[in-house]
C-alpha positions as CSV (number, residue, x, y, z in Angstrom):
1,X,-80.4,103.2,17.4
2,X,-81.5,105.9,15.3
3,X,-82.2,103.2,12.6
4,X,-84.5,101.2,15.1
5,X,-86.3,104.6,15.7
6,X,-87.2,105.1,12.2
7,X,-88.6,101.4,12.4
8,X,-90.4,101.8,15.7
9,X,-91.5,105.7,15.1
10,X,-94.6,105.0,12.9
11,X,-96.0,101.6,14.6
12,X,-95.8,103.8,17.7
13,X,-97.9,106.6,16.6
14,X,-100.5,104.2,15.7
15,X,-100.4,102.5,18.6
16,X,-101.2,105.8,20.4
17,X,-103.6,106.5,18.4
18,X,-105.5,103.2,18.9
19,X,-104.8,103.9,22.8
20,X,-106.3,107.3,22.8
21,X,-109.7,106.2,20.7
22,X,-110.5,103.2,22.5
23,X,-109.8,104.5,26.1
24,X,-108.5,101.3,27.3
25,X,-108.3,101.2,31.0
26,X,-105.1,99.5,32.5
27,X,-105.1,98.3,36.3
28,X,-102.2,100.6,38.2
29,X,-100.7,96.8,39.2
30,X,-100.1,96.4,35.2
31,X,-99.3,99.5,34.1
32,X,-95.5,98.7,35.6
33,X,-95.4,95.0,33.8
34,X,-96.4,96.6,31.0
35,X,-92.9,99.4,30.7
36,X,-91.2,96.4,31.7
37,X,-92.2,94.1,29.0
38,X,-91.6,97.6,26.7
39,X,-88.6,98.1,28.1
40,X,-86.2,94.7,28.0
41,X,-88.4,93.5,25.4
42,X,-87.7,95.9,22.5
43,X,-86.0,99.0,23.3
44,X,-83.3,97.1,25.7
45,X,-83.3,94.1,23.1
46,X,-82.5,95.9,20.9
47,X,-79.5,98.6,21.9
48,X,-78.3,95.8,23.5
49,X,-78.3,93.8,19.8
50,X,-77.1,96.6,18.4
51,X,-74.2,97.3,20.1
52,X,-73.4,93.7,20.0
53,X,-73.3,93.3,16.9
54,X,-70.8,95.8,16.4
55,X,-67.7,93.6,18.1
56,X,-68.6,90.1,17.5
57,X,-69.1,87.9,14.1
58,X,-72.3,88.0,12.2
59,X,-72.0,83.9,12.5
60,X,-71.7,84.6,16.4
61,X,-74.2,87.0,16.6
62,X,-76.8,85.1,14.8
63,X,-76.6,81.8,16.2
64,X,-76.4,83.6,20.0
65,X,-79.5,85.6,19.1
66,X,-81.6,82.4,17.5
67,X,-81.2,80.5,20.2
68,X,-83.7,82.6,22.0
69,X,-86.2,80.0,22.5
70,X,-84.1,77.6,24.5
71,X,-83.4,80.6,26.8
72,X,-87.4,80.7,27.2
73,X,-87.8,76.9,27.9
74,X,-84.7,77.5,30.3
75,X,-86.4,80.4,32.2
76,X,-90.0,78.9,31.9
77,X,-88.5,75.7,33.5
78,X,-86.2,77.0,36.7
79,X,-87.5,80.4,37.2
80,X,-91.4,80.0,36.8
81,X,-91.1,76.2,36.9
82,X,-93.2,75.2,34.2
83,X,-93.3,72.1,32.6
84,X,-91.6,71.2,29.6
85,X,-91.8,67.7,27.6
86,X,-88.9,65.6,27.3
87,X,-89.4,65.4,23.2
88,X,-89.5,69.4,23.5
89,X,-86.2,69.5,25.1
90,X,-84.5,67.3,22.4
91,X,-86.4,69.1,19.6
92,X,-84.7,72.3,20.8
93,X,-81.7,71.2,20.9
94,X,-81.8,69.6,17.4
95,X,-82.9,73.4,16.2
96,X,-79.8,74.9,18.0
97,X,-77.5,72.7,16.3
98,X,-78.9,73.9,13.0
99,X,-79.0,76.6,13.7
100,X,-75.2,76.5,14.3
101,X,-75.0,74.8,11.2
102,X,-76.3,77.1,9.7
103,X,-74.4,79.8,10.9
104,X,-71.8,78.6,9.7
105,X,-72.3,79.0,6.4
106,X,-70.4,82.5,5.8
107,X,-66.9,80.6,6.7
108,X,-66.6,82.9,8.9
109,X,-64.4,82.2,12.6
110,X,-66.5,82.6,15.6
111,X,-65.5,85.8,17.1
112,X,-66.1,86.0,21.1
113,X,-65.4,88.7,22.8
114,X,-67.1,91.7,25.1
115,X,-70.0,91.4,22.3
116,X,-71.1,88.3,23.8
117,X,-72.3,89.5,27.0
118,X,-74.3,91.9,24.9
119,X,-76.2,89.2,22.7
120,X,-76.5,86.8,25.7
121,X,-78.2,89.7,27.5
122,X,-80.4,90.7,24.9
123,X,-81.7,87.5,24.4
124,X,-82.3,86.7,27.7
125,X,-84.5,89.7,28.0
126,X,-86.6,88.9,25.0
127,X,-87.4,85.7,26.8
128,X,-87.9,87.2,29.6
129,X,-90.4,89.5,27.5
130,X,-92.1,86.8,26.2
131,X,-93.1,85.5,29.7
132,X,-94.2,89.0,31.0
133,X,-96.7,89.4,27.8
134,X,-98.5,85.9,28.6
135,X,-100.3,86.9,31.3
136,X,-101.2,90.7,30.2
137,X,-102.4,89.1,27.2
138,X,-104.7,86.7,28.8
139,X,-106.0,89.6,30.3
140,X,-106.4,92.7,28.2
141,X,-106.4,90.8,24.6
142,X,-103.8,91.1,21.9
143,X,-104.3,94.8,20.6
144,X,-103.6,96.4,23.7
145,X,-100.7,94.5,25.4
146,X,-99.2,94.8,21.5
147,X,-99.9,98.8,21.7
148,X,-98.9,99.4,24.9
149,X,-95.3,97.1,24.6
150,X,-94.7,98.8,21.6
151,X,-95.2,101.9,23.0
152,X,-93.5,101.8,25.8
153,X,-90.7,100.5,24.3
154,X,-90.5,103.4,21.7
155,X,-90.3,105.9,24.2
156,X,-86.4,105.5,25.0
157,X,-85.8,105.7,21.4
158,X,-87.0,109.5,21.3
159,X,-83.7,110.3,22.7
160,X,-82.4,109.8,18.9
161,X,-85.5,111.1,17.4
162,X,-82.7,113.9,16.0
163,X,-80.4,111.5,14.1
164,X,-83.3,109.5,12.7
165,X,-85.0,113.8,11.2
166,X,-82.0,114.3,9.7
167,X,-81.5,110.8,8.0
168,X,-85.0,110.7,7.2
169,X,-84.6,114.3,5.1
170,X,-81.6,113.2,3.2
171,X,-83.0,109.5,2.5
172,X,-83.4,108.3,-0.7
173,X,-86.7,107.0,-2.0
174,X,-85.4,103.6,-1.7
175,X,-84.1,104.3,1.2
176,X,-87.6,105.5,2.8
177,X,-89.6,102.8,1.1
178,X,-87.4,100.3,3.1
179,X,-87.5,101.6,6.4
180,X,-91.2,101.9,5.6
181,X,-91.1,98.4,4.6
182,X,-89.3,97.5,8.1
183,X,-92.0,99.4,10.0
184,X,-95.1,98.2,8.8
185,X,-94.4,94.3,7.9
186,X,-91.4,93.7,10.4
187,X,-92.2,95.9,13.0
188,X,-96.2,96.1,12.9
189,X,-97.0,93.1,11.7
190,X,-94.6,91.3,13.0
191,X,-94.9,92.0,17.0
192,X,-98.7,91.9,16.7
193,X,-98.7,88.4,15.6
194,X,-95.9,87.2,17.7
195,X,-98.0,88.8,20.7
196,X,-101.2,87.3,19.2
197,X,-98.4,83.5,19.2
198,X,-97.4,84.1,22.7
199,X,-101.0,84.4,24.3
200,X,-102.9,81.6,22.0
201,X,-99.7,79.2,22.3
202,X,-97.5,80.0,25.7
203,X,-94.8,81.8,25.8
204,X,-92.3,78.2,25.2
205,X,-94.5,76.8,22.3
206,X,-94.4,80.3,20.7
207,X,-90.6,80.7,21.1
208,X,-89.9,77.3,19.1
209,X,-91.4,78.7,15.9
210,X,-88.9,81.3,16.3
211,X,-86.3,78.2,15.0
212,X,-87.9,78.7,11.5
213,X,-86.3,82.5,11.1
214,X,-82.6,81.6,9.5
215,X,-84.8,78.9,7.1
216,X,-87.6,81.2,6.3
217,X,-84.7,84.2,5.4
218,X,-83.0,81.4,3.4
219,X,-86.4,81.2,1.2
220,X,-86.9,84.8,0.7
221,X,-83.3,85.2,-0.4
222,X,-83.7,82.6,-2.8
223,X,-87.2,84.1,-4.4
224,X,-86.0,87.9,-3.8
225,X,-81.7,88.0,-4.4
226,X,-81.9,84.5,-5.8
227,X,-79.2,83.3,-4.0
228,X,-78.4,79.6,-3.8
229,X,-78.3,78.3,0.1
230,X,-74.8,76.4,0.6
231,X,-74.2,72.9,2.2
232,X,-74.1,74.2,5.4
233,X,-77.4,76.3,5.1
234,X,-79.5,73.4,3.4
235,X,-78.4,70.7,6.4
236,X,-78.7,73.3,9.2
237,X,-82.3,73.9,7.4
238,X,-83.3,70.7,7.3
239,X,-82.1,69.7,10.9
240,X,-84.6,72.7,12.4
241,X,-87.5,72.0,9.2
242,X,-87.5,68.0,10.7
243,X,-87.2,69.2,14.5
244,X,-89.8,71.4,14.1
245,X,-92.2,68.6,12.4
246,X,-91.0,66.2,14.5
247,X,-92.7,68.6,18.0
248,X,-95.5,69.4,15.8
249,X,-96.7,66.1,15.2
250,X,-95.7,64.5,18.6
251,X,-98.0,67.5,20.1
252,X,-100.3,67.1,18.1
253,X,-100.7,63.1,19.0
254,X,-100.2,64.2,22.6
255,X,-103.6,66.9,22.4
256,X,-105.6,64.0,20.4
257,X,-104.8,61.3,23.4
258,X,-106.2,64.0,26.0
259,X,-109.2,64.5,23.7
């Protein structure tokens, strides 16, 4: 966790920042969804990743943690009982099995054990956290559901804000330009326009781009470590590339006909 301090540490300081200068006002009813969505949806997501990850198979662990967007459609559907189209359903489940295909590729067997619970957890919560946002972001715009998530969900890291001072004075100069790297594209960047995704799109909609991660790491390893994709990665890839194409265009038809 000390590692996902040193990722979270700067984002948060600018997110207070942005907090303090602006003097956003926050209803008292919100202020409690809004540690909750900070809460389960990054600092529990990730100890509870985290600590996963440390008894189960990167194969298992991956394919568990991708299928994140059929837990949304699962808790959109039966918990807030939203509806979901029948081609979205199969299109999710076209993305899961490449996913699997996909991780499959380091040969690896699945190891399940106590980890599971973990990953399962964790990625129910981040759906969870993507419902909670909707709503907040409907209301108080982008910026300051983003700030205030992030923020909140910082705060429980500070408890290893020792561990992450004493890394940080030892690092390396790679080492600091990576988790520099990991703060301001992946962590920054990143939440702000997932939260940005999850209030233009829905939180279900949003959740299926999320499909696209394994095939979008399998690119940049190719351009950055230039390593070739096996057979397993380039069919898992293009199961969730034609899935994802396949909802897009159906979608789109569907929005044209209501036009």
């Amino acid at each position: 966790m000390s590692l996902a301090l040193g990722r979270f540490f700067l984002p948060a300081i600018l997110c207070l920042i942005i907090i303090v200068f602006s003097k956003i006002i926050i209803d008292k009813n919100d202020i409690l969804r809004l540690v909750l969505a900070g809460f389960i949806g990054i600092f529990a997501y990730t100890f509870l990743l985290n600590t996963g990850l440390q008894t189960i198979t990167a194969g298992a662990g991956s394919f568990i943690v991708n299928c994140n967007p059929l837990f949304t459609s699962l808790i959109g559907f039966y918990i807030l009982k939203q509806k979901v189209k029948i081609y979205f359903w199969f299109g999710i489940i076209g993305c899961v099995f490449g996913v699997f295909i996909i991780s499959l590729e380091t040969y690896q067997v699945f190891s399940f054990n106590s980890g599971v619970t973990y990953i399962i957890t964790a990625a129910l919560f981040t759906s969870s956290y993507f419902h909670i946002i909707k709503p907040l972001v409907n209301k108080y715009g982008v910026l300051t559901t983003f700030c205030f998530t992030l923020l909140f969900g910082t705060i429980p890291m500070l408890f290893w804000f020792n561990d992450i001072y004493q890394f940080t004075m030892s690092a390396s100069s790679g080492m600091l330009f990576a988790m520099l790297w990991l703060s301001i594209i992946c962590t920054l960047l990143g939440y702000y326009t997932w939260t940005y995704s999850v209030g233009f799109f829905g939180a279900n909609k949003a959740s299926f781009f999320l499909f696209l991660i394994p095939v979008f790491s399998v690119i940049i390893d190719f351009i950055i470590f230039y390593k070739l994709p096996n057979i397993f990665t380039l069919i898992g890839g293009l199961i969730i590339l034609t899935s994802v194409l396949i909802i897009i265009v159906l979608n789109q038809r569907e929005n044209v006909k209501k036009v």
